[in-house]
N, C-alpha and C positions, 0 to 999 in steps of 0.2 A: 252543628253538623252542616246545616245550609251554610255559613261562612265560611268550612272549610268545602265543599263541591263546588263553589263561587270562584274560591283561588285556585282552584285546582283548572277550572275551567278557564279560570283566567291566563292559566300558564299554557292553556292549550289553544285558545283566539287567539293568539299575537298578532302584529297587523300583518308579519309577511303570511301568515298560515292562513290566515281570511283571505289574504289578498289572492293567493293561492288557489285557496276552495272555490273562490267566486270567477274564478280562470276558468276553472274545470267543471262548474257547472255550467258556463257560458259555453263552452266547446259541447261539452254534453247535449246541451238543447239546440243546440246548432245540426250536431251530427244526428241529434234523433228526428228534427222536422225538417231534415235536409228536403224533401219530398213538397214542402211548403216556403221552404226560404230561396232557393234553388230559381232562377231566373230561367233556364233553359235544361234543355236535355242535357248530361254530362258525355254521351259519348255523341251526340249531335256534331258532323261536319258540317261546316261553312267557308269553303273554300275560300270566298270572297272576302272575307275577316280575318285571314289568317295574320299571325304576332301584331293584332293592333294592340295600342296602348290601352289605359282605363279612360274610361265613359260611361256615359246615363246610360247606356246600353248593357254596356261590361264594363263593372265596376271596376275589377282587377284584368282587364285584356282579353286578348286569347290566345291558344298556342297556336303550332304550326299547321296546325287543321282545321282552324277555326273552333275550335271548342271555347265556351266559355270558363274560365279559369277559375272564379270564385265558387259554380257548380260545382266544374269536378273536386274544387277544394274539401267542400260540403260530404258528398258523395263519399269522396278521398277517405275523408277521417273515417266515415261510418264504416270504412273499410280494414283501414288502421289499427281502429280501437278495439273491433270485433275481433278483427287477428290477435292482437296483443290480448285479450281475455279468453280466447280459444286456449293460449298459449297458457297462461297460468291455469287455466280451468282443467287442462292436463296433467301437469305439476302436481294439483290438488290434490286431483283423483287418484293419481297413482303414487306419487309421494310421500301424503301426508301418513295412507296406513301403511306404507314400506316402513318409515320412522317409529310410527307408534309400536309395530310390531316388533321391528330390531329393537328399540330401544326397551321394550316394557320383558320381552325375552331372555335376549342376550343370547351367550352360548354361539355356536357354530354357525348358525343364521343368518344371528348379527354380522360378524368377520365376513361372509362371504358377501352379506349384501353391501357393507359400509367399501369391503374391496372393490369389488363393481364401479361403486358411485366416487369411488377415488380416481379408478382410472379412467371414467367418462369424463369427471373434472378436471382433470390435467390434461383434455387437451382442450384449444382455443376452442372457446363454445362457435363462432363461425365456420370457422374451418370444418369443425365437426359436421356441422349444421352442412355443410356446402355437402361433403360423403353423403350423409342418409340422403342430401335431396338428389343428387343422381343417382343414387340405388330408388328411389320412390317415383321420381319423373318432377318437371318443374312445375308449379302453381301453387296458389295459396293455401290449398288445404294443407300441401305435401310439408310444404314449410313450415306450415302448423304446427305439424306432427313434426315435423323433423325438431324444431326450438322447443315445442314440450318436453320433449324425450330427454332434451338436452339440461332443460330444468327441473327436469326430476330430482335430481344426486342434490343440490342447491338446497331444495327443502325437505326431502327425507334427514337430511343431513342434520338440521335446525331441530327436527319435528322431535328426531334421535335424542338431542341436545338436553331438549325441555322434559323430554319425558323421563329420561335417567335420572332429571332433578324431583319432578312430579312424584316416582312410582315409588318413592322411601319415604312420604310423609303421610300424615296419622290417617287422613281421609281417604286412602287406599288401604290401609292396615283396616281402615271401618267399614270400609265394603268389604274386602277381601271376611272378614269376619262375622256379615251378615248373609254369607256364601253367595257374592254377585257372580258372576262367572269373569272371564278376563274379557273377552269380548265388549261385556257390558261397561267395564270398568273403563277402559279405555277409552270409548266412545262417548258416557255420561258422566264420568268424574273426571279422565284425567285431561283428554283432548277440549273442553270448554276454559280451563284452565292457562290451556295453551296459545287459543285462539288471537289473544291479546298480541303478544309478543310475534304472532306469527303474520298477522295483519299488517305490521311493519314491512317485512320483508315484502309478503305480496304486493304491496305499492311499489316498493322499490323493482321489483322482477316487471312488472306491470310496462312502467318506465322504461327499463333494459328490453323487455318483448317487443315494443314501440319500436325502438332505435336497430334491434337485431332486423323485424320486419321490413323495416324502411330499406336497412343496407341490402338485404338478399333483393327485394323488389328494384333496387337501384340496380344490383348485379344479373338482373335478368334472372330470376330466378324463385321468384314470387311470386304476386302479380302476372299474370298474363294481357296484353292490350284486349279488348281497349280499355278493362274498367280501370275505373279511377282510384290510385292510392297514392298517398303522399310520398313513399321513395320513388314510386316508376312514375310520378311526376317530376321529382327533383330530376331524375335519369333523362327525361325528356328536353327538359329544359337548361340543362345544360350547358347545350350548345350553343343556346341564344342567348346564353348571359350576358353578352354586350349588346346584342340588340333587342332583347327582351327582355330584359331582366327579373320583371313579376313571374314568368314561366319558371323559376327555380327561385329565387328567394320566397316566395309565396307559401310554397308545401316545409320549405328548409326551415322556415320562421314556426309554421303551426309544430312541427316535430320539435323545435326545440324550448318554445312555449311550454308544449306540453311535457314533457320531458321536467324541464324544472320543475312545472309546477305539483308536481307528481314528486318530485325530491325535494320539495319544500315541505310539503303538504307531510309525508314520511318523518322529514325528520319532528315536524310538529308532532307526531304521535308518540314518535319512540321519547321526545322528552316531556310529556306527558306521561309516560306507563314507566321511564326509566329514570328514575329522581338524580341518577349520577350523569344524566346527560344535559342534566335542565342548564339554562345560561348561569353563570356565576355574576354577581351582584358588580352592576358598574361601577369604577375608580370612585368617584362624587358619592355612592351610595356605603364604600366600603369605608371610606373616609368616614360620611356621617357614624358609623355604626361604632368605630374604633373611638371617635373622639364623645359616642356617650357612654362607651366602656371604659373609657378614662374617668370622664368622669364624677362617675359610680365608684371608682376607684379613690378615687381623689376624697368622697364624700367619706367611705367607708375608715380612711386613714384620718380623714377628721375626727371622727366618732372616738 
């Protein structure tokens, strides 16, 4: 049993999946003691510093305000990250038991809820996301709210999925038979069931919440100045791309850092929990294995 949890774990360390996790705890512990690593104030002006380059002073520059760049970098993420987990934290809450209950139901509930979530998905989740945020006003909460809303139908959808598989097998037939109530059933047997496969996608939404974030705060419509977030930093910066360049490759590198490493890290799980996604055996290894089924074969015809 401990040899096989070993390989199993083995298949889930790979070097890019470590390489990956150790990305994302470094960013982590960056954005949580931004308060301690942080050189300066992040919305601090310094006229007199304005787009210098890096130095003992400022690592990474400043922008056109004199702000120091690597602060608000710091600041930036804790900003980011918060939003991108507001965002799935929405999802969750109202998603997960939309699913559990269309799916464990069915009947005229399901149809009208799955229709709903068809026609929020079809249209571009931005575009969308742009309507609610001028029906709500512009800033970060509203954006919050607006890209939650928008990832709701995403995972109700999933949750729907697994639970239509769940609610026909014997360990629901054996609550159901010890008179659980459905409520119960749901909650304690079938939704821990599902947590697995659903953890996947949450990484991955995680990642997409990042990238949606950045773009509305890039389009004015996040973020409000002065705090510091990585799209209404790239949006800042911009303009000084030839002459500043750190003012926008700076936040554009953390978002896409993070980004991968978040779809790296994803797909390490999904081929971990899904054995049909795991790597296939390379050329040199498919070779050895063929030429000792030969031969076995070979020995077998001697016999």
């Amino acid at each position: 049993m401990n040899n096989k949890k070993e390989k199993k774990l083995g298949k889930l360390f790979t070097p890019s999946v470590i390489i990956s996790l150790a990305v994302l705890v470094i960013i982590l512990v960056c954005v949580c003691f931004a308060d301690l690593l942080a050189q300066y104030d992040p919305n601090a002006l310094d006229i007199g510093n304005m787009l210098k380059g890096p130095s003992a002073e400022h690592w990474l520059g400043t922008d056109k305000t004199g702000r120091d760049i690597f602060s608000r970098l710091l600041f930036g993420g804790r900003t980011s990250l918060l939003g991108a987990l507001g965002v799935v934290g929405i999802s969750i809450v109202i998603g997960v038991p939309i699913g559990l209950f269309s799916g464990y139901h069915g009947g005229k509930l399901d149809s009208i809820l799955m229709r709903i979530c068809d026609v929020i998905v079809s249209f571009p989740a931005l575009l969308l996301a742009f309507v609610f945020v001028a029906a709500f006003g512009r800033g970060l909460f509203n954006a919050i709210l607006a890209l939650g809303i928008i990832y709701i139908p995403m995972l109700a959808k999933l949750t729907r999925s697994l639970v239509l598989v769940e609610k026909n097998k014997t360990y629901v037939e054996a609550a159901k038979s010890i008179s659980f109530s459905d409520t119960r059933i749901l909650f304690t047997q079938i939704l821990p069931n599902c947590i697995s496969t659903m953890m996947v996608e949450l990484t991955l939404d995680l990642g997409y919440a990042i990238l949606d974030l950045a773009s509305m705060s890039f389009l004015g419509l996040g973020v409000q100045p002065p705090t510091s977030d990585w799209g209404a930093m790239l949006e800042e910066g911009r303009i000084y791309l030839t002459t500043s360049p750190l003012c926008a490759i700076a936040p554009g590198l953390m978002i896409i850092i993070t980004v991968i490493a978040l779809n790296i890290f994803s797909d390490g799980i999904q081929g971990y929990l899904d054995p049909s996604q795991r790597k296939l055996p390379s050329i040199r290894s498919y070779r050895r294995l063929m030429a000792k089924l030969a031969a076995k074969k070979a020995g077998k015809a001697a016999e």
